[in-house]
Every structure is written in structure tokens, then in C-alpha cells.
N, CA, C and O atoms as a Tinker XYZ file with bonds, in Angstrom:
   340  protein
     1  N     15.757000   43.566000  -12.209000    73     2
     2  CA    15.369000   44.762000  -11.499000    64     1     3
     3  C     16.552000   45.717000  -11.322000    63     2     4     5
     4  O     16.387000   46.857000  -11.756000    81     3
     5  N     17.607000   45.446000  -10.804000    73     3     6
     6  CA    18.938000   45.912000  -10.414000    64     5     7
     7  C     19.344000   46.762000  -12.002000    63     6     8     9
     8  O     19.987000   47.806000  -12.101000    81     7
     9  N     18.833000   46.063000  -12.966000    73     7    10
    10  CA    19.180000   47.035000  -14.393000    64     9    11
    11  C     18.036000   48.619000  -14.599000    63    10    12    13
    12  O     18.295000   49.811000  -14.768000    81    11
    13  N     17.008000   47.994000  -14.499000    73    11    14
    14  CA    15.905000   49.177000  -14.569000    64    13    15
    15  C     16.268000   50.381000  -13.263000    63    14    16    17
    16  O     15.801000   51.518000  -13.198000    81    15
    17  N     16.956000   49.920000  -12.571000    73    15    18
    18  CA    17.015000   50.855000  -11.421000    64    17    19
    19  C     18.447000   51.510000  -11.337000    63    18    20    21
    20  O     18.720000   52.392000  -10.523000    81    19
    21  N     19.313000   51.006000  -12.234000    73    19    22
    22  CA    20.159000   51.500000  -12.904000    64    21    23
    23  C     21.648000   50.954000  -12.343000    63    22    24    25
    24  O     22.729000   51.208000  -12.875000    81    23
    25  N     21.482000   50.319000  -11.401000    73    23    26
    26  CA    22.728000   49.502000  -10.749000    64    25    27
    27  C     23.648000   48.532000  -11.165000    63    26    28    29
    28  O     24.589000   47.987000  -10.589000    81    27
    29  N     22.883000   48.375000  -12.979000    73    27    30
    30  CA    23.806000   47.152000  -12.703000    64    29    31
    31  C     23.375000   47.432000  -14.630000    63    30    32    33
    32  O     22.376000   47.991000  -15.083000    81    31
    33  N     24.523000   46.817000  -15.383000    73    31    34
    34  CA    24.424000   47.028000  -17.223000    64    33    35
    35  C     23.800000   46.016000  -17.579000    63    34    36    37
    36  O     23.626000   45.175000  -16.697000    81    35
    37  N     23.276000   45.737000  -18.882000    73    35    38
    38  CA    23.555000   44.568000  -19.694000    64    37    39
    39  C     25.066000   44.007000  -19.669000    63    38    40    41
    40  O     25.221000   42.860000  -19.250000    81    39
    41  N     25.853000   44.525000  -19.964000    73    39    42
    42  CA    27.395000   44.397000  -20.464000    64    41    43
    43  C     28.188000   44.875000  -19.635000    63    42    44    45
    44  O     28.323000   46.098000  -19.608000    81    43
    45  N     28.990000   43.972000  -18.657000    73    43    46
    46  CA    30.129000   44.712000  -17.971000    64    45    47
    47  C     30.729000   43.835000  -17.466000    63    46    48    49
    48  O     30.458000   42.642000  -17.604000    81    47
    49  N     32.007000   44.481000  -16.530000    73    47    50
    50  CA    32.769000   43.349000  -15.594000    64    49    51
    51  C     31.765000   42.775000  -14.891000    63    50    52    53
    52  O     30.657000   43.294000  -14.753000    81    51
    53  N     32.215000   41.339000  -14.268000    73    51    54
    54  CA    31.151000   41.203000  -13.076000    64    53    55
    55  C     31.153000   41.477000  -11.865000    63    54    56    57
    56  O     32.321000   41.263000  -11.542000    81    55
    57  N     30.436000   41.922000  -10.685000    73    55    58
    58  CA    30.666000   42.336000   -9.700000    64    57    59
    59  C     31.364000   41.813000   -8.765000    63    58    60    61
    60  O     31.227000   40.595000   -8.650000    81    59
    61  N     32.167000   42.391000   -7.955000    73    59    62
    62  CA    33.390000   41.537000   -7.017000    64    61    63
    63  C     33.050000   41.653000   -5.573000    63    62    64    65
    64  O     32.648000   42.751000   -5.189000    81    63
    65  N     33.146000   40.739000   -4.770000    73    63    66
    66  CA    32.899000   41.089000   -3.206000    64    65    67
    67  C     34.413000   41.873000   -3.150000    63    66    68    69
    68  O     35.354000   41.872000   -3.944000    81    67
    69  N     34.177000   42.620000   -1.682000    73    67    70
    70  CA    35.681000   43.423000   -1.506000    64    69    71
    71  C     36.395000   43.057000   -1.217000    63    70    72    73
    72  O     37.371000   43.790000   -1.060000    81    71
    73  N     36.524000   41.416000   -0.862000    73    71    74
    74  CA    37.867000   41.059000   -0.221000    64    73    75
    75  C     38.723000   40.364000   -1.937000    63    74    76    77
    76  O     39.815000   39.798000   -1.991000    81    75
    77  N     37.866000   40.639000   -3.022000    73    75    78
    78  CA    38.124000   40.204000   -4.064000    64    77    79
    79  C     39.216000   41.706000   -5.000000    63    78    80    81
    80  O     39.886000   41.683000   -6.033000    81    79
    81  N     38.958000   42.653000   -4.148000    73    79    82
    82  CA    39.564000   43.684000   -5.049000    64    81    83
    83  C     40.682000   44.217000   -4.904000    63    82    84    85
    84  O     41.128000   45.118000   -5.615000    81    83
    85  N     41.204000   43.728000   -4.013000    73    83    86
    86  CA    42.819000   43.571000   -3.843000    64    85    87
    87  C     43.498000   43.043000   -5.019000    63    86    88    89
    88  O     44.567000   43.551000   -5.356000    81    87
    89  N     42.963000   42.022000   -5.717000    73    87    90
    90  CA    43.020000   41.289000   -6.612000    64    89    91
    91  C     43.525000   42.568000   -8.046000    63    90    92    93
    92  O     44.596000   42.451000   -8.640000    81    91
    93  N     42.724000   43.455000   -8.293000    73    91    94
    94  CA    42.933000   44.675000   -9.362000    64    93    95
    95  C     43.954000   45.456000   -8.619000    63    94    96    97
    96  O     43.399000   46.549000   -8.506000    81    95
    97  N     45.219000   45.559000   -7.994000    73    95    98
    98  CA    45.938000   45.928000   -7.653000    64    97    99
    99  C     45.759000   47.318000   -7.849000    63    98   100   101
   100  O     44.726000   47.753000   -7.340000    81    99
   101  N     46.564000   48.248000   -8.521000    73    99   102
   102  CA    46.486000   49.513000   -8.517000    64   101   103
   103  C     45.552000   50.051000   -9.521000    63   102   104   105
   104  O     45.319000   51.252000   -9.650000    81   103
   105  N     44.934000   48.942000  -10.351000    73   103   106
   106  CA    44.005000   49.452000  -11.591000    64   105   107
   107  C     42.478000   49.075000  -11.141000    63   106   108   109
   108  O     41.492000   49.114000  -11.877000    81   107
   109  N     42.520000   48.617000   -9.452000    73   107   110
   110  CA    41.117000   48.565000   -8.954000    64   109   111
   111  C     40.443000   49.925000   -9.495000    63   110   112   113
   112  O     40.057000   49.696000  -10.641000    81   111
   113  N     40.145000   51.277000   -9.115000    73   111   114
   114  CA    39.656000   52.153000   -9.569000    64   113   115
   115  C     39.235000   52.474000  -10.997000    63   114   116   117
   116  O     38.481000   53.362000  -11.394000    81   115
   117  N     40.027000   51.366000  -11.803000    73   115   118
   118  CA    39.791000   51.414000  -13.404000    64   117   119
   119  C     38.730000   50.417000  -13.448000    63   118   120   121
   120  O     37.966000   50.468000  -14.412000    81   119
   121  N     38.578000   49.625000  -12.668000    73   119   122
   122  CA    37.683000   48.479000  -12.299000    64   121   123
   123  C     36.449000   48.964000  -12.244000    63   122   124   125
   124  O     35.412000   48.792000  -12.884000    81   123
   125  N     36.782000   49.598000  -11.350000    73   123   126
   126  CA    35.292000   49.996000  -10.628000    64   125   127
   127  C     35.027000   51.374000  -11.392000    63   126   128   129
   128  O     34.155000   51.916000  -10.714000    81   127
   129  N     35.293000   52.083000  -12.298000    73   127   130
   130  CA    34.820000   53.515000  -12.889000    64   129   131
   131  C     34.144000   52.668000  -14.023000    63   130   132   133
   132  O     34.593000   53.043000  -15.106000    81   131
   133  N     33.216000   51.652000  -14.163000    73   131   134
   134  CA    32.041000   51.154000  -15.428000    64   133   135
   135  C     31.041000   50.447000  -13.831000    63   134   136   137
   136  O     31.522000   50.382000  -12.700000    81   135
   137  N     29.709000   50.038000  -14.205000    73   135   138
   138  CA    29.222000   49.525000  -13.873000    64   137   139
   139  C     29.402000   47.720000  -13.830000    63   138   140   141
   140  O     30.205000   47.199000  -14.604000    81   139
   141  N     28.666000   46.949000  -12.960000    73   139   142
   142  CA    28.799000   45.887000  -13.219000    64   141   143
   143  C     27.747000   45.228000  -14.542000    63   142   144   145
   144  O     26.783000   45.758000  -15.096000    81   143
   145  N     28.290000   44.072000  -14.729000    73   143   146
   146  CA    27.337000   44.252000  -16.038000    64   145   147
   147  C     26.279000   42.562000  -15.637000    63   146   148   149
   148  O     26.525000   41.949000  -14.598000    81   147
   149  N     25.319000   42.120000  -16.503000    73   147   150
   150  CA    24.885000   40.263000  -16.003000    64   149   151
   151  C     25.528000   39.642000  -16.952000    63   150   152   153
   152  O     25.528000   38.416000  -16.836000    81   151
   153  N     26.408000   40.339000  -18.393000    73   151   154
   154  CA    27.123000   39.659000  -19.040000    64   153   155
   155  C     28.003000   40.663000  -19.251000    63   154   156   157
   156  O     27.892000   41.885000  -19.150000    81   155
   157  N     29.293000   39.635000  -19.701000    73   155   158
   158  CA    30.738000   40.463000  -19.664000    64   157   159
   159  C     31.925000   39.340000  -20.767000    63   158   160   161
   160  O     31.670000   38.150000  -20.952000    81   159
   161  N     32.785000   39.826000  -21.184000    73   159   162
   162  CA    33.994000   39.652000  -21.513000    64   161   163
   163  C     34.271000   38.281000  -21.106000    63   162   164   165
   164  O     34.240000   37.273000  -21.811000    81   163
   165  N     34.566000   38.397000  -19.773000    73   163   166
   166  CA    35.151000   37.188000  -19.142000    64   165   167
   167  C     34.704000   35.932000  -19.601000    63   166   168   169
   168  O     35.181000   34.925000  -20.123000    81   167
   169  N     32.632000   36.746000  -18.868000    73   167   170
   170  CA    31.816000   35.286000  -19.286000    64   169   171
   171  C     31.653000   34.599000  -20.115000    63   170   172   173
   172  O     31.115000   33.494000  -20.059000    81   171
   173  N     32.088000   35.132000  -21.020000    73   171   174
   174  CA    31.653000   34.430000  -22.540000    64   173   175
   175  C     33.115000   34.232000  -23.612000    63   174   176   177
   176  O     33.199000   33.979000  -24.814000    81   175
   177  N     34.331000   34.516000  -22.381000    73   175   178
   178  CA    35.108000   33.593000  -22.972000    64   177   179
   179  C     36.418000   33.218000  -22.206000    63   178   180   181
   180  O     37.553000   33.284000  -22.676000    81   179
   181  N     35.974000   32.701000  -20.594000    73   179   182
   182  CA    36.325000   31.989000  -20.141000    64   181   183
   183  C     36.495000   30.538000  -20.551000    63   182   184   185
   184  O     35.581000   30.164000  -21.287000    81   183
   185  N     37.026000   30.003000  -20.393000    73   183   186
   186  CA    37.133000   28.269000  -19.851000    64   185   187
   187  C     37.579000   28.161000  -18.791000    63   186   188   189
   188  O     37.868000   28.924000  -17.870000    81   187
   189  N     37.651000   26.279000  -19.139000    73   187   190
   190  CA    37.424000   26.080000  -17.300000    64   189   191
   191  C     38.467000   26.189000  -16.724000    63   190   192   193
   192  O     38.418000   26.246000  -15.495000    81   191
   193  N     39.696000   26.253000  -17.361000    73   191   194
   194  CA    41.259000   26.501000  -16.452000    64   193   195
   195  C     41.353000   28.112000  -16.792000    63   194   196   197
   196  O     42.433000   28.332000  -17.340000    81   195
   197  N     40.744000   29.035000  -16.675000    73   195   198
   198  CA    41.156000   30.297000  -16.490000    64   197   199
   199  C     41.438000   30.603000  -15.081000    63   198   200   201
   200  O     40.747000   30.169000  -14.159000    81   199
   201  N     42.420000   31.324000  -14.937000    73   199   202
   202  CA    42.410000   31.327000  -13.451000    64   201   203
   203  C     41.867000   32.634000  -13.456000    63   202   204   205
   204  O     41.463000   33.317000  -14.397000    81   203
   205  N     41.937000   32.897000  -12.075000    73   203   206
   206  CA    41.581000   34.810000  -11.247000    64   205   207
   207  C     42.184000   35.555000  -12.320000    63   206   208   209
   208  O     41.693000   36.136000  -13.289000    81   207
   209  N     43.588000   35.371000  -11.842000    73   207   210
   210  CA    44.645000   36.427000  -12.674000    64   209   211
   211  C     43.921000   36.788000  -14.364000    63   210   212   213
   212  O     43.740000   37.913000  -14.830000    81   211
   213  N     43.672000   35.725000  -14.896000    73   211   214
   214  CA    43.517000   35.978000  -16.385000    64   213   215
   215  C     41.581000   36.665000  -16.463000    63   214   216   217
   216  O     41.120000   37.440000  -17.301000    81   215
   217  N     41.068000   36.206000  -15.623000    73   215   218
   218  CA    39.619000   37.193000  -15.682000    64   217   219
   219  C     39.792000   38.406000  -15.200000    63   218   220   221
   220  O     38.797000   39.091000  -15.439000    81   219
   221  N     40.741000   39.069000  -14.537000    73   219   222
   222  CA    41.232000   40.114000  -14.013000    64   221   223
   223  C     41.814000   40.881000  -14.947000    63   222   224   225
   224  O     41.877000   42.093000  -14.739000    81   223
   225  N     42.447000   40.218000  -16.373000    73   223   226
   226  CA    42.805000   40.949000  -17.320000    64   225   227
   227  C     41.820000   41.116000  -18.252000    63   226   228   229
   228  O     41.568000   42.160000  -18.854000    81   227
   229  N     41.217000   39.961000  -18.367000    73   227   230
   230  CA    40.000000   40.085000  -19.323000    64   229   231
   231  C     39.031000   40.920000  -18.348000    63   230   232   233
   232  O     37.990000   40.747000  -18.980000    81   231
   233  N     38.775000   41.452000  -17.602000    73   231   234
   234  CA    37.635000   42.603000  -17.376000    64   233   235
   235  C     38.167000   43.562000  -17.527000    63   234   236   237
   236  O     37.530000   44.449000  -18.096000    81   235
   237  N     39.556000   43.841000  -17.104000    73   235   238
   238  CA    40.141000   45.235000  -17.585000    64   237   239
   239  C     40.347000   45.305000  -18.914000    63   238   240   241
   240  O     40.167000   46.469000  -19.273000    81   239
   241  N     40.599000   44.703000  -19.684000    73   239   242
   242  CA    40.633000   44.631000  -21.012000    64   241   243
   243  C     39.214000   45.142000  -21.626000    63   242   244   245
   244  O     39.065000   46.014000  -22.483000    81   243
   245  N     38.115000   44.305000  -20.906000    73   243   246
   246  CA    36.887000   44.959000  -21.544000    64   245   247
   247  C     36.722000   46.846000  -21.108000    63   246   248   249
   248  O     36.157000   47.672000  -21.826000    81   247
   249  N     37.299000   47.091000  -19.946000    73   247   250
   250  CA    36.900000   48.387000  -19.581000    64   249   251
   251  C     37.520000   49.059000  -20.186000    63   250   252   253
   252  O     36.883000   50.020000  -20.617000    81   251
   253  N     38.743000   49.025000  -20.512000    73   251   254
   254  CA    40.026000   49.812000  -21.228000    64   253   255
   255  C     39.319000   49.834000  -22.636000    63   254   256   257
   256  O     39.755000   50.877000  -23.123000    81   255
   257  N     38.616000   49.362000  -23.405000    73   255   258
   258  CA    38.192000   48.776000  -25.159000    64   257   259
   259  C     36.718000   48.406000  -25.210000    63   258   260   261
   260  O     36.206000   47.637000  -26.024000    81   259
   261  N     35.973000   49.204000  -24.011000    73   259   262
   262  CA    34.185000   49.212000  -24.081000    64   261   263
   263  C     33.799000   49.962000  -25.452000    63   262   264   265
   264  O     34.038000   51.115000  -25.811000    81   263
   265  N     33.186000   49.011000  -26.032000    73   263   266
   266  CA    32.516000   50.082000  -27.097000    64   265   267
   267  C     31.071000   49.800000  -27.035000    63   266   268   269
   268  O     30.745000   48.811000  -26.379000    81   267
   269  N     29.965000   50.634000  -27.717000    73   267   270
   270  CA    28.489000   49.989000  -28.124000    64   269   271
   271  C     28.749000   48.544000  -29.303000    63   270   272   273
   272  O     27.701000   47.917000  -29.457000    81   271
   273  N     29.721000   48.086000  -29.950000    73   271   274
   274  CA    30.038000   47.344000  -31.162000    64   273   275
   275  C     30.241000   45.944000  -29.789000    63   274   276   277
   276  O     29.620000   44.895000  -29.620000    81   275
   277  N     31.226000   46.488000  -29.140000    73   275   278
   278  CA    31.618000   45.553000  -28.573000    64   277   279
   279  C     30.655000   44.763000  -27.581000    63   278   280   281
   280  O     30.832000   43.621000  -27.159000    81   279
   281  N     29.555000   45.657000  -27.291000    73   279   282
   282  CA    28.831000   44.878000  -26.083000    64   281   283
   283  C     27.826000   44.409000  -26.970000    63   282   284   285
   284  O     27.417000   43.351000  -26.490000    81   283
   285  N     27.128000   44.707000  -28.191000    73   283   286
   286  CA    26.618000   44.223000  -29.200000    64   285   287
   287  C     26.908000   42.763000  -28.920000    63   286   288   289
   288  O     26.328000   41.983000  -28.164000    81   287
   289  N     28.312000   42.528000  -29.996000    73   287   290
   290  CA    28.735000   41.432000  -30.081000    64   289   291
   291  C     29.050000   39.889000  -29.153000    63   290   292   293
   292  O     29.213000   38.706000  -29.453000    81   291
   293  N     29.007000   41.101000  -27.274000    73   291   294
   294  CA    29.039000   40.364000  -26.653000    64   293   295
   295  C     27.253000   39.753000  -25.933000    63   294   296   297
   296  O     27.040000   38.725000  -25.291000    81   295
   297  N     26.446000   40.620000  -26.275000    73   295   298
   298  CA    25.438000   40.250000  -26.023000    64   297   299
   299  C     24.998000   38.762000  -26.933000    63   298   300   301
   300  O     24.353000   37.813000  -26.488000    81   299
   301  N     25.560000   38.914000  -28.297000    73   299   302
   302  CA    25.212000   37.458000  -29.407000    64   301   303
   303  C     26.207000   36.444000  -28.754000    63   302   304   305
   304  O     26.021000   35.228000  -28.795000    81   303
   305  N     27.140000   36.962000  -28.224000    73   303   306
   306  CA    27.653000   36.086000  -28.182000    64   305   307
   307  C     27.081000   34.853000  -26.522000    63   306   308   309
   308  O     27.151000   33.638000  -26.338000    81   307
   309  N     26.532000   36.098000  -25.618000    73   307   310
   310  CA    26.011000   35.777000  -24.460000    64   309   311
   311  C     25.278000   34.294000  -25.138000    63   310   312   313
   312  O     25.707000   33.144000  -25.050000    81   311
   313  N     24.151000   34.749000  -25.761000    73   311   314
   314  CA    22.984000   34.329000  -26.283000    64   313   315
   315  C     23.902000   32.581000  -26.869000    63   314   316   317
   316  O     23.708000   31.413000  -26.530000    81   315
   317  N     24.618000   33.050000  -27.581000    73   315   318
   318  CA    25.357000   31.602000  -28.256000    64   317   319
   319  C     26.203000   30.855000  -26.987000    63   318   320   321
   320  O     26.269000   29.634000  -27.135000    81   319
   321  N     26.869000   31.386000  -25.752000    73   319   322
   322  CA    27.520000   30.485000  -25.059000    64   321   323
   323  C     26.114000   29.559000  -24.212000    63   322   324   325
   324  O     26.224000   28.444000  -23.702000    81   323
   325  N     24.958000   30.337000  -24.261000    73   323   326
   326  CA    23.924000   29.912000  -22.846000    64   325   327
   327  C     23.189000   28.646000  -23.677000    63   326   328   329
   328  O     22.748000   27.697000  -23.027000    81   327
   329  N     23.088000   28.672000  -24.994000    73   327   330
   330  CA    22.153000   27.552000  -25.722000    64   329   331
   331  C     23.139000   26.570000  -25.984000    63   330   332   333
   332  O     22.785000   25.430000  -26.284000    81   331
   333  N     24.395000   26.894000  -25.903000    73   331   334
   334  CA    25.269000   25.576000  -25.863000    64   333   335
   335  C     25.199000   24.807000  -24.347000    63   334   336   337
   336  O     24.892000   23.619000  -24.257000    81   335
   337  N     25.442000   25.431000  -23.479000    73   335   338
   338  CA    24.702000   25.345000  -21.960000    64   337   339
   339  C     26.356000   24.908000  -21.805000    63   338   340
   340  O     26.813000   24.601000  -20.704000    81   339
């Protein structure tokens, strides 16, 4: 629902509570100028020892290098991390 109503992407960072955005230091505002997305960068290529710090680069990384190619790819790729479970 939150997508049809326009709040929220297919493809983006994921959304942060605020005591979490201290965390984006001075590039919070680079953070927050895309929407949140239900799949993202991070998600689909995290593991399990990633810490904060490194999903913090990997979402800015996705915002800094958003393309239509790129969320493409991350949508197949969504699709391939969830059937591995």
C-alpha cells in the first residue's frame, strides 16, 4: 500500500528510525533526498557480519549510483536472494 500511495519505492535505502540517523553523519540529507525503498543495495548483498557502518556505505553508495539499470538488476537479484531463503 505504502508504494501505491507513493511513500515508499520498489528500490531504495531502507527506512531508518531517527535515533538511527546520526549514524549518516553529515551525508544524512544525501540519505534521505531518495525515497525508502522494500528492496535495496544493502539487502541483497549483505551478509551476516556486515556491520551498521558498512550498510551505511552501501545505501549511500546506492543513492550516489541510482540508476533504472541498477534497480532492474537489483529487483532480479531481490527475487534470487528470497528463493534461496
Amino acid at each position: 500500500m505504502n508504494i501505491l500511495f507513493g511513500q515508499l519505492s520498489f528500490v531504495g535505502p531502507r527506512p531508518v528510525v531517527e535515533d538511527e540517523l546520526c549514524k549518516y553523519g553529515a551525508r544524512k540529507d544525501l540519505f534521505l533526498s531518495v525515497k525508502p525503498g522494500l528492496t535495496g543495495y544493502w539487502q541483497v548483498n549483505r551478509t551476516p557480519d556486515t556491520t551498521y557502518e558498512q550498510r551505511v556505505e552501501m545505501e549511500l553508495f546506492y543513492v550516489e549510483n541510482r540508476s533504472f539499470l541498477m534497480d532492474i538488476r537489483l529487483i532480479f537479484k531481490t527475487f534470487a536472494v528470497v528463493l534461496k531463503g
